[in-house]
N, C-alpha and C positions, 0 to 999 in steps of 0.2 A: 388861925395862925397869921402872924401880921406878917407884910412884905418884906420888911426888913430884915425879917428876924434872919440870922446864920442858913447856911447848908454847911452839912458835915458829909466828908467823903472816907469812905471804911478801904481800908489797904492805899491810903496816900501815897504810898514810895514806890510800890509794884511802876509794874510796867503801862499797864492802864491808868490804875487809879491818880497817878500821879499827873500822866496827860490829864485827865477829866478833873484833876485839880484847878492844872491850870487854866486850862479854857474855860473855868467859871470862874476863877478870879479875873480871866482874862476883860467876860462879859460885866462887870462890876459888882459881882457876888462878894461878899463876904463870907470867906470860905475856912472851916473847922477842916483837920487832916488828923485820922489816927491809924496808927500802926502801934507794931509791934514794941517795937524801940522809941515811937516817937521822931522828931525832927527839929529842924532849928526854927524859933521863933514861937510866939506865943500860940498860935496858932494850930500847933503843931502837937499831938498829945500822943501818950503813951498807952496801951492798952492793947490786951492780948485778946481780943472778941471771942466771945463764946467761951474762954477760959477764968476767966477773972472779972468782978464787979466793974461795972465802971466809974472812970474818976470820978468825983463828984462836979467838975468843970465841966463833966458833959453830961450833965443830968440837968439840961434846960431847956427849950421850945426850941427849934429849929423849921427851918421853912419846907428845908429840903434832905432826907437824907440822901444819899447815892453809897450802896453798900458795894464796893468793887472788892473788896478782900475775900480772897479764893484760895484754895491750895490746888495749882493745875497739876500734880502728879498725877498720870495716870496707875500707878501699881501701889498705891495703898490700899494697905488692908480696910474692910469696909466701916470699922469701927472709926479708925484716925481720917476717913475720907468725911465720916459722918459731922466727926468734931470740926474739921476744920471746915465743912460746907454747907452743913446745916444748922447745927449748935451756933454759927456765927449770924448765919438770917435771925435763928431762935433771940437771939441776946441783941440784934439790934431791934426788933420787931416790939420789946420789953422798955426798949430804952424809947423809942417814938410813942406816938398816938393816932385815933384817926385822922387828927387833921395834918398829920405829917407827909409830904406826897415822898414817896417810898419810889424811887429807880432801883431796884435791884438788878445788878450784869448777872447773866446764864450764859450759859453758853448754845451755841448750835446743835452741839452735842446729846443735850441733853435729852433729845429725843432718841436715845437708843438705837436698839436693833429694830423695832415697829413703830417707829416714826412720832411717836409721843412721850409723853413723860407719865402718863397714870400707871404706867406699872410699877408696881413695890417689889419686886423680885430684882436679885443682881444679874439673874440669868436674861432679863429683855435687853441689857447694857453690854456696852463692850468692855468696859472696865469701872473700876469704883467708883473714879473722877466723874463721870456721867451718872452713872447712878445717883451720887450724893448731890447733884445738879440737880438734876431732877423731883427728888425729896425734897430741895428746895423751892422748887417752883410750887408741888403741892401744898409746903406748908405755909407758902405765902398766899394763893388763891382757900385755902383755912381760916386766914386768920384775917385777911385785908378785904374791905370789899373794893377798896379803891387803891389804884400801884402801879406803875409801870416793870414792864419786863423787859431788858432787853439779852434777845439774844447773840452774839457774833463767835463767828469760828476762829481761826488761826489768828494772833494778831502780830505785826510787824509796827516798826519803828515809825515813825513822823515821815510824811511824804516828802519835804522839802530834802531831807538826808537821811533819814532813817535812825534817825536816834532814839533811843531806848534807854530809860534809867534802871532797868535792869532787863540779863537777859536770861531766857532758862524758856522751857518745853523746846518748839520746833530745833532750836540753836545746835540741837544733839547733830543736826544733819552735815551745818559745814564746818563742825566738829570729827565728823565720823569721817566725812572723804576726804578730808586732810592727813589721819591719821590711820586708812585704812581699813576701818573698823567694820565695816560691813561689807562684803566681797560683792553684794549684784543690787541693783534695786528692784526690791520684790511689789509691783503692784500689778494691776489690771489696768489694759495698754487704754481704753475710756476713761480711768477712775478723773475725778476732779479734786483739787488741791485748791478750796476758797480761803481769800485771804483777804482781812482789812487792814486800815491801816488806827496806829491809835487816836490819829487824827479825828479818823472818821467813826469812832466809839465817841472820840468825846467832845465831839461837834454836835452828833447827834443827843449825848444826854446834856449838852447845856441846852438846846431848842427845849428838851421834856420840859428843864427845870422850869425856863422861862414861860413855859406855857402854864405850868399849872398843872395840880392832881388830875388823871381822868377822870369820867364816871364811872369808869369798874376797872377791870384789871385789864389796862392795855399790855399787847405783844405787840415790839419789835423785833424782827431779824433781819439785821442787817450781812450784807454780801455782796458776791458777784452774782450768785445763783447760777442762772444758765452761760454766766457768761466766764465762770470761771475757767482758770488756767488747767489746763490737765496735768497732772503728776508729772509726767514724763517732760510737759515745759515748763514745769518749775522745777525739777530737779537740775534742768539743763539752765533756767536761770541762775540758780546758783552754786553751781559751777561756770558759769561764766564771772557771775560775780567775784570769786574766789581767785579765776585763773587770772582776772585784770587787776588786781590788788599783786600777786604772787610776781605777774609779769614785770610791774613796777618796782616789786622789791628785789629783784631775779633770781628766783624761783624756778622751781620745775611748774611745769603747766600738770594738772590734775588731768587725767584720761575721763571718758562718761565711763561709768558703771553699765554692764550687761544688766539689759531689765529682762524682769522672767515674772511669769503670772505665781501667784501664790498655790495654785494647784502644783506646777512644775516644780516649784522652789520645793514645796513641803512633801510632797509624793514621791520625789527623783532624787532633786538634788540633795539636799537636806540628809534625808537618811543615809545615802553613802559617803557621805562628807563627816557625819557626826564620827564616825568609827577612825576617821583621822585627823582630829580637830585639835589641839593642844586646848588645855583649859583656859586657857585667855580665850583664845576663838569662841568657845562653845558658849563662855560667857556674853561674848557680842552678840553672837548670833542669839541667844534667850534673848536677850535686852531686847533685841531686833522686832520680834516678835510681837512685841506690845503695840508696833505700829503699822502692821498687816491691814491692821479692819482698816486704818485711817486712808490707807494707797489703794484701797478697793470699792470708795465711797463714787459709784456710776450714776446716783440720782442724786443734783443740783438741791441743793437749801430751796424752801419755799420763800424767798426774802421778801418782807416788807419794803426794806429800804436799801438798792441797789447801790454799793458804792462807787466811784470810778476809778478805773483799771488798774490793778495794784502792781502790773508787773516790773516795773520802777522802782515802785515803794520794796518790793522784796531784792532788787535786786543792791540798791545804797544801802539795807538794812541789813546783807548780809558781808557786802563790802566795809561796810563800817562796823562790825563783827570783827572783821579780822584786822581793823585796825588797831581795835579794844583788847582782842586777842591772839595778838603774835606770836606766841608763845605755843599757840595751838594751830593758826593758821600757818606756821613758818613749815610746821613738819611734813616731812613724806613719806608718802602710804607704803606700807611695806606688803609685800605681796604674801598670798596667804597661799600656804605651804603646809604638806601633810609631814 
């Protein structure tokens, strides 16, 4: 593969891929972007991954791929979890070669409920999204003898202000306590809440690019590890965040939510709460549920590559959240009544 040749980046517009766009045009790459839709400039292509052939504009050598297109729901069913996160590795893995050096983004996650990703069962996972994570990683260490892996957990906005080209997973949070939506926060009073920023996803994959393929299949994971935030002070960051945006626009200031352990919540509260719940309620409260395991995670990421302290970064990322969304940060919580 000559040096010149392109890198091409999978999911350009996301909220990652599009950082890691630019920090390798930043670095003097010549930088390929495809999405869904496409984008402005030649550069810039169309293409549904893993669903559809691809153009034939991108059926040429490239130096570098960087595959960041993901679908992070966690409650798809495991079939739509598979198309979107393993079918997409499958059809870029078709479109390169060996001498392609392959970044594929994973997530943290994807190590499960036992701490790896070689199990084929949905029952080692907490939900699809890990699962199909996971299937990816085996069917990359299948098919590549040479590839970089990286892993990172939660990601937030650009350090400098926290900006984000899109926003969606975590964002349900200063979504929910502006509008009430979840009456207590249910985690374990240890759990850790790691968080990077996109800065630090795509600082760290333009170093890969520049370095070159490994000689086998490198893992990265990136993080805070031990040094992350616990649940309880990042919930309270972001609610701080929220209340100082709120107090400028004037606002009612947002109260903390009552934290209760998931035992308490699901054993006590929970069941005599269900029996007077209106059906809006009972729906948040499901919804709620899908993010238990994530506020109960008590053992630290093994990280390769420690980021620096993001609780800054989370806290302008969720501020500038509510700048982008007024319309959702303006409201107040309505208190939840049988």
């Amino acid at each position: 593969m000559t040096a010149d040749a392109p890198v091409l980046v999978t999911g350009a517009t996301g909220a990652v891929g599009s950082a890691v766009r630019r920090a390798l045009e930043a670095a003097g790459h010549t930088v390929h972007g495809v999405s869904r839709k496409g984008g402005p400039g030649p550069g810039q292509h169309a293409w549904h991954v893993g669903q559809e052939e691809p153009p034939d504009t991108l059926r040429r050598p490239w130096r570098a791929v960087v595959h960041c297109a993901a679908d992070t729901r966690w409650n798809l069913p495991d079939d739509e979890a598979a198309r979107a996160n393993v079918d997409t590795l499958r059809a870029v893995l078709a479109l390169t070669d060996a001498g392609t050096h392959l970044v594929h983004l994973s997530s943290s996650f994807a190590t499960g409920l036992e701490g790896d990703v070689t199990a084929a069962s949905p029952d080692a996972y907490r939900n699809s999204y890990e699962w199909s994570k996971a299937a990816a990683e085996r069917l990359l260490h299948a098919e590549r003898d040479r590839a970089d892996i990286v892993r990172f957990p939660i990601a937030m906005g650009a350090r400098a202000d926290g900006s984000l080209d899109r926003y969606s997973g975590f964002f349900w949070l200063p979504a929910a306590l502006c509008s009430g939506a979840v009456p207590a926060l249910v985690a374990e009073d240890k759990a850790l809440l790691d968080i990077v920023s996109t800065d630090d996803v795509a600082a760290h994959v333009t170093r890969l690019v520049a370095g070159g393929p490994p000689d086998g299949v490198r893992l990265s994971v990136l993080g805070r590890g031990d040094r992350a935030q616990r649940v309880t002070e990042a919930f309270d960051t972001v609610r701080e965040a929220l209340n100082h945006w709120r107090a400028e626009h004037g606002l009612p200031l947002l109260d903390g939510l009552p934290y209760v352990t998931p035992e308490q919540w699901n054993r006590f509260y929970l069941p005599f709460a269900e029996e007077y719940l209106d059906r809006t309620q009972l729906l948040r409260v499901t919804a709620f549920r899908a993010y238990q395991g994530y506020l109960s995670v008590t053992e630290p990421f093994a990280v390769t590559d420690q980021v620096e302290d993001t609780t800054g970064t989370l806290f302008r990322s969720i501020r500038l959240w509510a700048s982008t969304h007024q319309t959702a940060a303006r409201r107040t919580p309505r208190p939840w009544r049988a």
